[in-house]
N, C-alpha and C positions, 0 to 999 in steps of 0.2 A: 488608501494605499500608503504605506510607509516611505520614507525615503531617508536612502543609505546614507549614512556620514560623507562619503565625496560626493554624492550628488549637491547636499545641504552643503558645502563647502563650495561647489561651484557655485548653486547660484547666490549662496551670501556676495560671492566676486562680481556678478553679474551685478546684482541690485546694487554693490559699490561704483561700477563702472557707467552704471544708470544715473543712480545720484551723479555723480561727476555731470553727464552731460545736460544733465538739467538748464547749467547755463551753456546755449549751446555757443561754441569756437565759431560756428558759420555765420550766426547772427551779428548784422554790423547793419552802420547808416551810411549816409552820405555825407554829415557832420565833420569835417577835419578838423585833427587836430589846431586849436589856434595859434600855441606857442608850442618853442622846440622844446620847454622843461615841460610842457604838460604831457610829456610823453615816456616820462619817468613808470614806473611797476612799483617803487616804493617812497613811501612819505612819511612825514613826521605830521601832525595834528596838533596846532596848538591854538589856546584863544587867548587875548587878552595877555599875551604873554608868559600864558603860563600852559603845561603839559599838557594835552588829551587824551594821546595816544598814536597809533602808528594803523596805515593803511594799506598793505599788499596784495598788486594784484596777482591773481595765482593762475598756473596753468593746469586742468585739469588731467595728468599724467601721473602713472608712475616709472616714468622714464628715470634710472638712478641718478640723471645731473640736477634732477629739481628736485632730488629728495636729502643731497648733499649738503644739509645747513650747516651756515659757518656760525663760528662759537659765537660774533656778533650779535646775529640773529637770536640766539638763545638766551641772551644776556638781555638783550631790548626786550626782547619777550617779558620778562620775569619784573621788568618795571611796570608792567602793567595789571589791573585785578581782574578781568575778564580778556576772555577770547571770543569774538565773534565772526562767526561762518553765514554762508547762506542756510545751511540746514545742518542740525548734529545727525548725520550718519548712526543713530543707532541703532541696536537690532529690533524695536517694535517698530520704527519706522522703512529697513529694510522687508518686513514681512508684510505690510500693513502696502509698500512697492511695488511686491510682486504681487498682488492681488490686482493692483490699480492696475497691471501692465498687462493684465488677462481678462478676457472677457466671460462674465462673471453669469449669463444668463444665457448659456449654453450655443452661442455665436461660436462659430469656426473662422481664422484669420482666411483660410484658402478663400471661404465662401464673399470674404471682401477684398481681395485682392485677387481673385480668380487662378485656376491650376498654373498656368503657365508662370505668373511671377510665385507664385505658391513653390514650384520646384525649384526656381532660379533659388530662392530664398534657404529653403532647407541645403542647397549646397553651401552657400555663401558662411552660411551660419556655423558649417563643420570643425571649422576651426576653434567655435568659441563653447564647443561640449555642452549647448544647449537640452536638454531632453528633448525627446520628439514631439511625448505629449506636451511638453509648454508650448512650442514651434505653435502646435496645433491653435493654443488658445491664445497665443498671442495677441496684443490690438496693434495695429499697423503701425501706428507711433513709437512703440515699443520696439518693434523689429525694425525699425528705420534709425533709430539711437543707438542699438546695439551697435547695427553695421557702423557706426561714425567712427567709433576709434578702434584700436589692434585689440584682439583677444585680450583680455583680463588676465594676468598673472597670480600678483600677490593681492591686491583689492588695496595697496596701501598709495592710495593717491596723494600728491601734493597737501591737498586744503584735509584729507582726513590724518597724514603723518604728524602736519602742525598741529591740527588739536591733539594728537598724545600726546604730543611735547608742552605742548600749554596745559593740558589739565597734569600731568607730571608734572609742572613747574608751580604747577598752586592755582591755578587759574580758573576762573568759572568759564565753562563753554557753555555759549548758547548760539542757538539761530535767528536771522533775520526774519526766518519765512517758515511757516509750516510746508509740508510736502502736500498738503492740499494745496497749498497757494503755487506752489513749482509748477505743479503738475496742470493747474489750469488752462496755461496756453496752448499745455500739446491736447490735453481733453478737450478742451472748445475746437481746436483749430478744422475746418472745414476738410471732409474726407478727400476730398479732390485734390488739396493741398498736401495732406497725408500720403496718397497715392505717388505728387509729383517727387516729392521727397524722398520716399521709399526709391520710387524709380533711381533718382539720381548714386542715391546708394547704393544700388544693386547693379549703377553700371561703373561703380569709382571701389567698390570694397575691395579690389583685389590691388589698391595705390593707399590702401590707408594706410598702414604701415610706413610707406614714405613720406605721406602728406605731414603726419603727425610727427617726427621726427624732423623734420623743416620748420613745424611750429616750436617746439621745442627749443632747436637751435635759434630762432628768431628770439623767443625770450629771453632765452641765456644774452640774447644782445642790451636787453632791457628797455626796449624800444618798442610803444606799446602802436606804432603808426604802423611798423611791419607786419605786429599781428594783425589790423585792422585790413591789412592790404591783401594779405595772403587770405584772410576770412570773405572779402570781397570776391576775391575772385572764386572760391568754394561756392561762392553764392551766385555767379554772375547768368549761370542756364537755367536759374530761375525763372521762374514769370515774376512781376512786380509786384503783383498783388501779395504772393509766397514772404517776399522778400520785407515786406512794408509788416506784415502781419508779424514775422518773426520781432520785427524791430520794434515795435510797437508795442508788443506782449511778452517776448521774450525776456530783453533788456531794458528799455522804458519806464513801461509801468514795474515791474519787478524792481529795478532802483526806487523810482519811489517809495513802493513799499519797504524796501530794504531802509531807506531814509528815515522811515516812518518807526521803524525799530531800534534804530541807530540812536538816535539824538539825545530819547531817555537814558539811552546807559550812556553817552557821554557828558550828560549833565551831573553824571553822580560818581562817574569812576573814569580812569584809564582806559582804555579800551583797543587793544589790537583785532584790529579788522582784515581779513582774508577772505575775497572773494573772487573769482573771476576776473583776470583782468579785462576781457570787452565793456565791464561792468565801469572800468575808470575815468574814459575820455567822454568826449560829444557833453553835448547841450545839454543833455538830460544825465552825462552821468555822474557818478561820486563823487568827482575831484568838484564841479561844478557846483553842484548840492551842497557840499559840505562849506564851499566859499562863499554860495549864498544865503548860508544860516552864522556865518560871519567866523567863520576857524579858516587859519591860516595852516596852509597846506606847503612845508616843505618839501623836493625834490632827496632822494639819497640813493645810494648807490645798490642795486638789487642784493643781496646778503645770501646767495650762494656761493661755496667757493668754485663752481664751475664756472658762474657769471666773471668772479675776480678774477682767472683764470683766463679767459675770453678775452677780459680786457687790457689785461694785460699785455697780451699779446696781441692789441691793434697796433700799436705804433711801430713795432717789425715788421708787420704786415703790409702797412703801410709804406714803408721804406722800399721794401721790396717791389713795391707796384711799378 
Protein backbone atom coordinates (compact mmCIF):
# COMPACT_ATOMS: atom_id res chain seq x y z
CA UNK A 1 0.00 0.00 0.00
CA UNK A 2 1.43 3.39 -0.81
CA UNK A 3 1.39 6.17 1.36
CA UNK A 4 0.64 9.83 0.69
CA UNK A 5 3.34 12.47 1.18
CA UNK A 6 1.29 13.93 4.49
CA UNK A 7 0.84 10.66 5.85
CA UNK A 8 4.89 10.09 5.27
CA UNK A 9 5.26 13.49 6.87
CA UNK A 10 3.32 12.82 9.85
CA UNK A 11 4.88 9.88 10.81
CA UNK A 12 8.60 11.05 10.00
CA UNK A 13 7.05 13.78 13.15
CA UNK A 14 5.97 10.87 15.07
CA UNK A 15 9.15 8.75 14.85
CA UNK A 16 10.85 12.40 15.80
CA UNK A 17 8.81 12.77 18.81
CA UNK A 18 9.55 8.82 19.60
CA UNK A 19 13.16 9.40 19.35
CA UNK A 20 12.82 12.32 21.70
CA UNK A 21 11.34 10.10 24.44
CA UNK A 22 13.61 7.61 24.25
CA UNK A 23 15.17 9.13 27.19
CA UNK A 24 12.16 9.29 29.22
CA UNK A 25 11.25 12.86 31.48
CA UNK A 26 9.44 10.36 34.08
CA UNK A 27 12.40 8.25 34.66
CA UNK A 28 14.32 9.64 37.99
CA UNK A 29 16.10 7.87 41.33
CA UNK A 30 15.98 8.64 44.68
CA UNK A 31 19.82 10.03 44.39
CA UNK A 32 19.76 13.94 45.34
CA UNK A 33 21.40 16.21 44.14
CA UNK A 34 24.66 16.54 46.38
CA UNK A 35 25.61 20.08 45.81
CA UNK A 36 23.59 23.38 44.83
CA UNK A 37 26.15 23.77 41.43
CA UNK A 38 25.45 20.24 40.54
CA UNK A 39 22.26 21.26 39.54
CA UNK A 40 23.49 23.38 36.64
CA UNK A 41 21.91 22.07 32.62
CA UNK A 42 25.26 23.53 31.26
CA UNK A 43 29.03 22.91 31.74
CA UNK A 44 32.34 23.52 30.62
CA UNK A 45 34.67 20.07 30.28
CA UNK A 46 38.08 20.47 30.93
CA UNK A 47 41.20 18.27 32.01
CA UNK A 48 44.46 19.08 33.11
CA UNK A 49 43.68 22.33 32.38
CA UNK A 50 43.21 22.44 29.25
CA UNK A 51 39.70 22.34 26.85
CA UNK A 52 37.44 19.32 26.32
CA UNK A 53 34.41 20.58 25.64
CA UNK A 54 30.98 21.46 26.72
CA UNK A 55 28.10 19.29 28.28
CA UNK A 56 24.12 20.36 27.96
CA UNK A 57 21.42 18.88 29.37
CA UNK A 58 18.52 19.22 27.05
CA UNK A 59 14.90 19.00 27.28
CA UNK A 60 13.28 16.93 24.84
CA UNK A 61 10.62 19.72 23.28
CA UNK A 62 9.85 21.82 20.55
CA UNK A 63 8.41 24.27 22.76
CA UNK A 64 9.85 27.74 20.89
CA UNK A 65 11.61 28.96 24.31
CA UNK A 66 14.11 25.97 24.05
CA UNK A 67 14.65 26.29 20.61
CA UNK A 68 15.56 30.19 21.04
CA UNK A 69 19.55 29.88 20.99
CA UNK A 70 21.59 32.68 22.01
CA UNK A 71 24.36 33.74 19.68
CA UNK A 72 26.62 32.49 22.72
CA UNK A 73 25.68 29.27 22.41
CA UNK A 74 26.44 29.30 18.77
CA UNK A 75 29.81 30.69 19.11
CA UNK A 76 30.80 27.94 21.94
CA UNK A 77 29.48 25.55 19.57
CA UNK A 78 31.92 26.25 16.71
CA UNK A 79 34.99 25.82 19.35
CA UNK A 80 34.38 22.49 19.13
CA UNK A 81 35.04 19.38 16.16
CA UNK A 82 32.34 17.13 16.97
CA UNK A 83 28.74 17.24 18.27
CA UNK A 84 27.40 14.37 20.20
CA UNK A 85 23.71 13.21 20.77
CA UNK A 86 22.14 10.28 22.31
CA UNK A 87 21.30 9.06 18.76
CA UNK A 88 21.57 10.95 15.20
CA UNK A 89 17.90 11.19 14.27
CA UNK A 90 18.17 10.24 10.68
CA UNK A 91 15.96 9.06 8.13
CA UNK A 92 17.25 5.06 7.95
CA UNK A 93 17.05 5.21 11.65
CA UNK A 94 13.58 6.95 11.78
CA UNK A 95 12.27 3.97 9.34
CA UNK A 96 14.26 1.15 10.59
CA UNK A 97 11.69 3.12 14.24
CA UNK A 98 8.72 2.51 13.01
CA UNK A 99 9.08 -1.02 12.21
CA UNK A 100 10.52 -1.54 15.87
CA UNK A 101 7.39 0.33 17.20
CA UNK A 102 5.02 -2.41 15.16
CA UNK A 103 4.61 -5.55 15.65
CA UNK A 104 6.19 -7.25 12.91
CA UNK A 105 4.51 -11.09 13.10
CA UNK A 106 1.12 -10.20 12.41
CA UNK A 107 0.07 -9.44 16.44
CA UNK A 108 -2.77 -6.96 16.77
CA UNK A 109 -2.03 -4.10 19.89
CA UNK A 110 -6.15 -4.45 20.86
CA UNK A 111 -5.42 -8.35 21.25
CA UNK A 112 -2.70 -7.16 24.07
CA UNK A 113 -4.13 -4.68 25.60
CA UNK A 114 -7.80 -5.84 25.13
CA UNK A 115 -11.08 -3.84 23.46
CA UNK A 116 -11.79 -1.54 26.15
CA UNK A 117 -8.33 0.21 26.66
CA UNK A 118 -7.97 -0.63 22.68
CA UNK A 119 -10.83 2.29 22.28
CA UNK A 120 -9.80 4.42 25.10
CA UNK A 121 -6.56 4.59 23.06
CA UNK A 122 -7.73 5.11 19.38
CA UNK A 123 -9.56 8.36 20.99
CA UNK A 124 -6.76 9.45 22.97
CA UNK A 125 -4.47 9.23 20.00
CA UNK A 126 -7.01 11.55 17.66
CA UNK A 127 -5.19 14.43 18.14
CA UNK A 128 -1.74 13.08 17.12
CA UNK A 129 -3.14 11.90 13.17
CA UNK A 130 -2.00 8.57 13.74
CA UNK A 131 -3.24 6.10 10.82
CA UNK A 132 -5.59 3.67 12.12
CA UNK A 133 -3.85 0.88 10.49
CA UNK A 134 -0.57 1.63 12.64
CA UNK A 135 -2.95 2.32 15.89
CA UNK A 136 -3.65 -1.36 14.89
CA UNK A 137 -0.18 -2.75 14.87
CA UNK A 138 1.13 -0.75 17.47
CA UNK A 139 3.39 -2.54 20.47
CA UNK A 140 2.09 -1.24 23.78
CA UNK A 141 5.32 0.59 24.46
CA UNK A 142 4.98 2.47 21.58
CA UNK A 143 1.36 3.72 22.18
CA UNK A 144 2.40 4.58 25.81
CA UNK A 145 5.49 7.07 24.54
CA UNK A 146 3.36 8.61 22.18
CA UNK A 147 0.74 9.61 24.71
CA UNK A 148 3.80 11.24 27.05
CA UNK A 149 4.16 14.33 25.44
CA UNK A 150 1.59 16.94 23.18
CA UNK A 151 0.97 16.06 19.64
CA UNK A 152 4.11 16.62 17.37
CA UNK A 153 4.02 19.84 15.32
CA UNK A 154 7.27 20.55 13.44
CA UNK A 155 9.54 17.24 14.54
CA UNK A 156 12.20 20.03 15.32
CA UNK A 157 13.08 19.02 18.75
CA UNK A 158 15.69 20.67 21.07
CA UNK A 159 18.59 17.87 20.83
CA UNK A 160 17.69 17.51 16.81
CA UNK A 161 17.50 21.68 16.07
CA UNK A 162 21.24 21.74 17.72
CA UNK A 163 22.56 19.05 15.63
CA UNK A 164 21.58 21.30 12.35
CA UNK A 165 23.22 24.03 13.83
CA UNK A 166 26.40 21.95 14.64
CA UNK A 167 26.61 19.96 11.54
CA UNK A 168 26.07 23.70 9.83
CA UNK A 169 28.69 24.92 11.96
CA UNK A 170 31.27 22.35 10.64
CA UNK A 171 30.85 19.87 13.20
CA UNK A 172 30.82 15.91 12.93
CA UNK A 173 27.49 14.57 14.67
CA UNK A 174 27.46 11.45 15.91
CA UNK A 175 25.65 9.24 18.57
CA UNK A 176 26.20 7.67 21.88
CA UNK A 177 23.84 4.82 21.36
CA UNK A 178 22.59 2.93 18.55
CA UNK A 179 18.54 2.75 18.36
CA UNK A 180 18.91 -0.80 19.12
CA UNK A 181 20.52 -0.01 22.34
CA UNK A 182 17.55 3.00 23.14
CA UNK A 183 15.17 0.75 22.36
CA UNK A 184 16.26 -2.18 24.69
CA UNK A 185 14.74 -1.18 27.77
CA UNK A 186 11.25 -0.52 26.50
CA UNK A 187 11.58 -3.99 24.29
CA UNK A 188 12.74 -6.14 27.30
CA UNK A 189 10.62 -4.25 29.85
CA UNK A 190 7.97 -6.90 31.25
CA UNK A 191 4.27 -6.50 29.62
CA UNK A 192 2.68 -5.99 33.04
CA UNK A 193 4.95 -3.00 33.32
CA UNK A 194 3.89 -2.02 29.68
CA UNK A 195 0.33 -2.29 30.63
CA UNK A 196 0.81 -0.23 33.92
CA UNK A 197 2.24 2.52 32.05
CA UNK A 198 0.03 2.65 29.26
CA UNK A 199 -2.68 2.70 31.78
CA UNK A 200 -1.30 5.79 33.63
CA UNK A 201 -1.17 7.54 30.09
CA UNK A 202 -4.40 6.88 29.24
CA UNK A 203 -5.66 8.41 32.48
CA UNK A 204 -3.15 11.67 32.40
CA UNK A 205 -3.16 12.40 28.18
CA UNK A 206 -5.68 14.70 28.36
CA UNK A 207 -2.84 17.14 31.20
CA UNK A 208 0.06 16.56 28.87
CA UNK A 209 -0.14 19.52 27.36
CA UNK A 210 0.09 21.30 30.82
CA UNK A 211 2.56 18.82 32.41
CA UNK A 212 4.98 19.43 29.64
CA UNK A 213 4.84 23.13 29.60
CA UNK A 214 5.72 23.22 33.57
CA UNK A 215 8.66 21.12 32.61
CA UNK A 216 9.69 23.41 30.06
CA UNK A 217 9.14 26.46 32.29
CA UNK A 218 11.20 24.40 35.15
CA UNK A 219 14.26 24.27 32.74
CA UNK A 220 14.12 27.59 31.40
CA UNK A 221 14.92 27.87 35.41
CA UNK A 222 18.07 25.93 34.80
CA UNK A 223 17.68 24.03 37.67
CA UNK A 224 18.05 20.40 37.06
CA UNK A 225 16.56 19.29 40.97
CA UNK A 226 13.08 20.70 39.82
CA UNK A 227 13.04 18.60 36.85
CA UNK A 228 14.06 15.74 39.03
CA UNK A 229 11.07 16.72 41.28
CA UNK A 230 8.35 17.21 38.84
CA UNK A 231 9.68 13.79 37.04
CA UNK A 232 9.15 12.21 40.64
CA UNK A 233 6.09 12.85 41.12
CA UNK A 234 4.99 11.73 37.22
CA UNK A 235 6.28 8.73 38.62
CA UNK A 236 5.08 8.42 42.12
CA UNK A 237 1.45 5.85 41.07
CA UNK A 238 3.75 3.60 40.11
CA UNK A 239 4.48 0.43 41.51
CA UNK A 240 8.25 0.27 42.61
CA UNK A 241 9.38 -2.31 40.82
CA UNK A 242 7.99 0.02 37.45
CA UNK A 243 9.88 2.70 38.75
CA UNK A 244 13.37 0.81 39.80
CA UNK A 245 13.33 -0.76 36.24
CA UNK A 246 12.84 2.53 34.45
CA UNK A 247 15.83 3.82 36.55
CA UNK A 248 17.97 1.11 36.19
CA UNK A 249 17.62 0.60 32.17
CA UNK A 250 16.35 3.74 31.25
CA UNK A 251 19.02 6.24 32.75
CA UNK A 252 21.75 4.05 34.51
CA UNK A 253 22.98 1.76 32.40
CA UNK A 254 22.28 3.99 29.19
CA UNK A 255 24.90 6.63 30.94
CA UNK A 256 27.27 4.13 31.11
CA UNK A 257 26.89 3.17 27.82
CA UNK A 258 26.71 6.63 26.74
CA UNK A 259 30.24 6.96 28.86
CA UNK A 260 31.41 4.31 27.13
CA UNK A 261 31.06 6.26 23.77
CA UNK A 262 32.05 9.50 25.27
CA UNK A 263 35.52 9.20 26.45
CA UNK A 264 37.20 8.02 22.95
CA UNK A 265 35.99 11.18 21.24
CA UNK A 266 37.21 13.21 24.21
CA UNK A 267 40.47 11.90 24.10
CA UNK A 268 40.95 12.98 20.61
CA UNK A 269 38.91 16.15 20.03
CA UNK A 270 36.54 18.86 21.51
CA UNK A 271 33.42 17.63 21.95
CA UNK A 272 29.90 19.32 22.64
CA UNK A 273 27.72 16.92 24.42
CA UNK A 274 23.73 17.12 24.40
CA UNK A 275 21.67 14.89 25.99
CA UNK A 276 18.85 14.61 28.15
CA UNK A 277 19.09 16.41 31.18
CA UNK A 278 17.85 13.47 33.83
CA UNK A 279 20.94 12.12 32.08
CA UNK A 280 23.31 14.74 34.33
CA UNK A 281 22.76 14.41 38.21
CA UNK A 282 22.66 11.23 40.59
CA UNK A 283 25.34 8.69 41.27
CA UNK A 284 25.43 7.22 38.23
CA UNK A 285 25.11 10.15 36.10
CA UNK A 286 27.39 12.40 33.62
CA UNK A 287 28.49 15.14 35.70
CA UNK A 288 29.60 12.09 38.22
CA UNK A 289 31.21 9.82 35.45
CA UNK A 290 32.88 12.42 33.73
CA UNK A 291 34.57 13.66 37.35
CA UNK A 292 35.42 10.17 38.04
CA UNK A 293 37.38 9.53 34.77
CA UNK A 294 39.26 12.77 36.09
CA UNK A 295 37.75 16.13 33.78
CA UNK A 296 36.73 18.91 35.62
CA UNK A 297 33.20 19.89 35.09
CA UNK A 298 32.41 23.73 35.32
CA UNK A 299 28.95 25.20 36.13
CA UNK A 300 27.62 28.13 33.31
CA UNK A 301 24.75 29.87 32.67
CA UNK A 302 21.93 27.87 30.34
CA UNK A 303 22.59 29.84 26.86
CA UNK A 304 18.97 30.30 25.73
CA UNK A 305 17.74 33.81 25.62
CA UNK A 306 14.50 32.78 27.25
CA UNK A 307 16.55 31.15 30.18
CA UNK A 308 18.60 34.91 30.23
CA UNK A 309 15.36 36.36 30.10
CA UNK A 310 13.95 34.26 33.22
CA UNK A 311 16.66 35.37 34.88
CA UNK A 312 16.72 38.32 34.64
CA UNK A 313 13.82 38.96 36.01
CA UNK A 314 14.19 37.09 39.42
CA UNK A 315 15.29 39.79 41.39
CA UNK A 316 12.05 41.95 40.55
CA UNK A 317 10.34 39.18 41.27
CA UNK A 318 11.76 38.82 44.24
CA UNK A 319 11.32 42.23 45.33
CA UNK A 320 7.95 42.03 44.92
CA UNK A 321 7.34 39.03 47.11
Amino acid sequence: MKTSSSTRHRLFIWGMALLALLSPAAATGSDRVSAETDSALFWSISRNGKPAGYLLGTIHSEDPRVLDFSTALVEVMTTNQVFAMEMVPDLPTLQRLTEYMQYQDGTGLESRIGAERFSRLQVALTPYRVPSDWIARMKVWAAMMTLSIPPPESGFFMDFSLSLRAAGAGLRVTGLETLEQQLAFLEDMPMQQQLALLDQALAEYHRVDEVHKQMVTSYLQGDVRELKFQAEEQMAQLDPDTRQYFMREGIDRRNQRMMQSLLPLLAKEQVFTAVGALHLPGEFGLIRLLRAQGYDLSPLPLPLNAAAQASSQEPAQAQNR
